[in-house]
NUROKE-884054 format. One line per field, with one value per residue (C-alpha): x, y, z; residue number from 0. Coordinates in steps of 0.25 Angstrom, whole numbers, m for minus. Layout:
c1	(X|...)
c2	(Y|...)
c3	(Z|...)
num	(NUM|...)
% end
This chain:
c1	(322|311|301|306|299|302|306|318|322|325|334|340|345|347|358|363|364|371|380|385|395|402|401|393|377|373|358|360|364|351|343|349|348|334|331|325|326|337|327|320|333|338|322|325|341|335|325|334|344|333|328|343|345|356|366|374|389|395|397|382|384|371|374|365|363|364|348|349|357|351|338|344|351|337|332|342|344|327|331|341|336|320|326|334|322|315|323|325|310|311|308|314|327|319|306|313|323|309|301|312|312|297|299|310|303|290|294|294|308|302|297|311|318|311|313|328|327|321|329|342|336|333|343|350|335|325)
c2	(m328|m330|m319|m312|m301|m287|m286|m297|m290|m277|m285|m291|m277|m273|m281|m281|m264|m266|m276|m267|m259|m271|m271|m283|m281|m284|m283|m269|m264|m270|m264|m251|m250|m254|m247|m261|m264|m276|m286|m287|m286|m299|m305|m303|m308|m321|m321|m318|m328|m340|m337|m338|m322|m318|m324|m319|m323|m322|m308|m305|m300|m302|m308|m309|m324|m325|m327|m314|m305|m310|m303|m291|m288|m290|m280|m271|m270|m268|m254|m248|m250|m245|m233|m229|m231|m223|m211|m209|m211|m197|m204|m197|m206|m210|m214|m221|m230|m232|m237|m243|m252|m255|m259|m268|m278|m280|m276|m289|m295|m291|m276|m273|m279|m272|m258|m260|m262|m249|m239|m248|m243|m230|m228|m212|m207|m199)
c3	(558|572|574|587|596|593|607|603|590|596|608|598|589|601|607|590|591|603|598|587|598|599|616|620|623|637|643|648|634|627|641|639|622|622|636|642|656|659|662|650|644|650|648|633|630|640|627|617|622|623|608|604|600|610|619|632|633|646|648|647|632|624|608|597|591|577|577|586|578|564|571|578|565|556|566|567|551|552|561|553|541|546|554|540|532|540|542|529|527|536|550|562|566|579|574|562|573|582|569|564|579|577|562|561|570|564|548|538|532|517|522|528|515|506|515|516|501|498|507|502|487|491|501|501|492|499)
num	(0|1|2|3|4|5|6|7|8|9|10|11|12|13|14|15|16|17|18|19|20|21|22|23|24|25|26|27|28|29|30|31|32|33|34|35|36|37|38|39|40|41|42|43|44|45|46|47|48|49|50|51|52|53|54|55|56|57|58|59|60|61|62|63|64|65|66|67|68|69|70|71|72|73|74|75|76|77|78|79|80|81|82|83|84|85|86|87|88|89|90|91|92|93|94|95|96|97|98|99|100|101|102|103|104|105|106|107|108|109|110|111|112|113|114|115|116|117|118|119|120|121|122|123|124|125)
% end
């Protein structure tokens, strides 16, 4: 899988989070979730479409790729499983969910396998 810009992961979990409600995601979702101007909004699903990661059917409804969503799902896994490390670790739920943000993007495939493998061991033991 391509190395893409943290900036581009989190549009991509993003538009994958909103996905889950089953409505369709437009710009002004994404804009608002991530409290981005529409502009830069519209700048990066231009982006994201070029490189292959989203596309825009007719009714202006924003649609991972499967290239897209293989990322956005990677990423998305990387949150939830971070966040829970980390809360049960003690972290306050908000600093876990914003370390968890930071983390996700920069940790290695073989550090994040071996963390889910631990807390998956040792899941339920403090």
């Amino acid at each position: 899988m391509m190395k893409i810009q943290k900036s581009a992961e989190d549009y991509l979990e993003t538009i994958l989070m909103l996905s889950f409600s089953g409505e369709g995601v437009h710009s002004i979702n994404i804009a608002a979730a991530m409290n981005f101007s529409k502009p830069s909004v519209s700048i990066a699903m231009k982006k994201l479409r070029e490189n292959g990661y989203v596309t825009v059917d007719e009714e202006d409804h924003i649609h991972l790729t499967e290239s897209g969503k293989a990322i956005a799902e990677k990423i998305y896994e990387r949150h939830i499983v971070l966040t829970d490390m980390l809360t049960r670790l003690g972290v306050d739920a908000d600093t876990a969910r914003e370390d968890a943000c930071r983390i996700e993007h920069v940790i290695s495939d073989e550090s994040f396998a071996r963390i889910k493998e631990h807390f998956a061991v040792h899941a339920g033991q403090k």
